[in-house]
N, C-alpha and C positions, 0 to 999 in steps of 0.2 A: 131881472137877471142876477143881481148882486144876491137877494134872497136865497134865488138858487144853488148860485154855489159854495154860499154862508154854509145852509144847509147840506151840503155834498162835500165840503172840509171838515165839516162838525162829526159827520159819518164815517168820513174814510180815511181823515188824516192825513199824512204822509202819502201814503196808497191814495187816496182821494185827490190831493195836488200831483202826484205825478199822473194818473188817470187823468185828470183837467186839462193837465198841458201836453199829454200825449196826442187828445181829442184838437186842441185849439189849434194846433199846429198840424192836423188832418184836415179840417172843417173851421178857418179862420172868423169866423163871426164869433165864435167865443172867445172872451180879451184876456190876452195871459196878464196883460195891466193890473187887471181888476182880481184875474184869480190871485197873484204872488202879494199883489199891493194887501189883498184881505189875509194870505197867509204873514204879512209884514205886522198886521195889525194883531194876529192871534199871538207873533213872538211880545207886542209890548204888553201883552196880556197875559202872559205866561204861560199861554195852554200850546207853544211850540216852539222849538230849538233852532234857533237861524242855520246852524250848519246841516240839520238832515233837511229843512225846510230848500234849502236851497241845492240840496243836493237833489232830492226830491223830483222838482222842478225841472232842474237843467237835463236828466236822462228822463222825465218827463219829453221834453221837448226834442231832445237828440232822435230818444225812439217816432215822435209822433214823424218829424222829418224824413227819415229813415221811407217811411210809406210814400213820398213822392219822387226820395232819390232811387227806390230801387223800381218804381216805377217807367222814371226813368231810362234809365242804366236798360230795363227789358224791353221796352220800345224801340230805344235807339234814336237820333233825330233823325237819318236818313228818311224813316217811316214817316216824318210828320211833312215830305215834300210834296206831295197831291195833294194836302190841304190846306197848305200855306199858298201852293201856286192858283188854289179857289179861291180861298178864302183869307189869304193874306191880306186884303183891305183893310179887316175887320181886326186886326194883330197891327193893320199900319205898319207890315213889316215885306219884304220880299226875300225867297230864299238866300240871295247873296247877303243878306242881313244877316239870315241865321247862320249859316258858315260862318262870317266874321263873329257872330257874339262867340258859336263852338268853338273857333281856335282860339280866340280869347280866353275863355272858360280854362282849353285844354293848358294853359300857360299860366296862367294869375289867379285861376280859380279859390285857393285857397283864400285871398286875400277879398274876393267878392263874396264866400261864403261868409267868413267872420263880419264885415262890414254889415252884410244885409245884416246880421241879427238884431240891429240896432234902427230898422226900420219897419214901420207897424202895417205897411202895406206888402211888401214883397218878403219879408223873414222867410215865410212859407215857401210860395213856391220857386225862389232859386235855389232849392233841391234838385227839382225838376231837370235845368240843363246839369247841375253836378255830374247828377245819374247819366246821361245822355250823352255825357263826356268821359263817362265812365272814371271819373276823380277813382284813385283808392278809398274802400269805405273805411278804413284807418284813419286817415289823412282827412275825410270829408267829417266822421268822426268829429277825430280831435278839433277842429275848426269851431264847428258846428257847437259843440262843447263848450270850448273855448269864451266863443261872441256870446252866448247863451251866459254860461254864468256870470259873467260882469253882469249882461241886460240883468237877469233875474235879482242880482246885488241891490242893485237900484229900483229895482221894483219894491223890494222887499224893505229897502232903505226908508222910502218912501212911506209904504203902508206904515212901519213903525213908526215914524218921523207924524205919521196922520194919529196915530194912539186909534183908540176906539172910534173914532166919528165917520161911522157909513157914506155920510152924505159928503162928503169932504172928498173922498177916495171918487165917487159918482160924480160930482158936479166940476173938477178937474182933470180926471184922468178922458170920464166917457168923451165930454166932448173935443177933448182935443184928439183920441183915435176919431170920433166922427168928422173933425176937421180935412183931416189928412185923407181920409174916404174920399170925400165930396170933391179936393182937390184934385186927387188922381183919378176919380171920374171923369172931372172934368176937361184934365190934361187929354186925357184917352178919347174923350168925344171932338176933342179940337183937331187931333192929332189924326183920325178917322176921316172927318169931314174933310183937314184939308192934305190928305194924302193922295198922292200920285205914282205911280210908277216912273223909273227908273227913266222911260224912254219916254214917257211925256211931259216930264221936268225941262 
């Protein structure tokens, strides 16, 4: 994986780090860790500028977002009530959950957008209710922005702080996103199994 997007920075530069992070934040199995942490490593190499590098990035990621809030936002959640009242088990959630997270959302939302971007499991899809809640995309925007360029800071802090050493960037970064995987796998499988409905609590 590191290989490949070695190779797809070496090619596309700038354009090639914001294409990475538009993609990973579409299709979250690609580690924005690993892409900014390597573009961290080309600034202590002198072959890239931390400020377009990180500008790069973060409308990298604003745009890649942008595809599940306006996904969102076109859906609506109304539409997602037949299938949470099937298949709500399997989400360990029932619709009077989703209600309560929507007006949550419609209220505080800005403050859960910025926070997610600081977490490697859900960054992504708390777009999703954004859009659903119809956030202003100004506001959803700026947020999104916002929690992104600090995260990317530090990603990019980090890759320079590593200088050149591939394996360093892999054997620290990969396995603690795999860590956090397996965690909220497993929360999600516990949480599944021992889920109930409302009225047989």
């Amino acid at each position: 994986m590191t290989d490949i997007i070695v190779n797809f920075i070496a090619w596309g530069g700038y354009f090639g780090i914001f294409l990475l992070m538009a993609v990973e934040n579409i299709l979250p199995p690609i580690p924005s860790e690993v892409i900014m942490g390597l573009g961290g490593i080309a600034v202590a190499r002198g072959q890239m500028e931390i400020f377009p590098l990180i500008a790069a990035g973060t409308i990298g990621t604003v745009g890649g977002n942008f595809f599940w809030y306006e996904l969102g936002r076109r859906v609506g959640y109304k539409r997602f009530k037949p299938l949470v009242d099937r298949y709500g088990r399997w989400a360990a959630v029932e619709w009077a959950d989703v209600e309560h997270i929507h007006d949550f959302f419609r209220r505080r939302g800005q403050w859960v957008i910025f926070v997610f971007r600081f977490m490697p499991a859900f960054r992504t899809i708390i777009s999703l209710p954004a859009g659903m809640a119809h956030m202003p995309r100004w506001k959803f925007a700026v947020w999104t922005a916002g929690g992104s360029t600090i995260w990317n800071c530090v990603l990019v802090g980090a890759g320079y702080y590593l200088g050149s050493n591939f394996q360093q960037l892999d054997r620290y970064v990969g396995p603690a996103s795999i860590a956090v995987i397996v965690l909220m796998l497993g929360l999600y499988g516990w949480r599944v199994l021992t889920w109930k409905p409302r009225d047989q609590r």
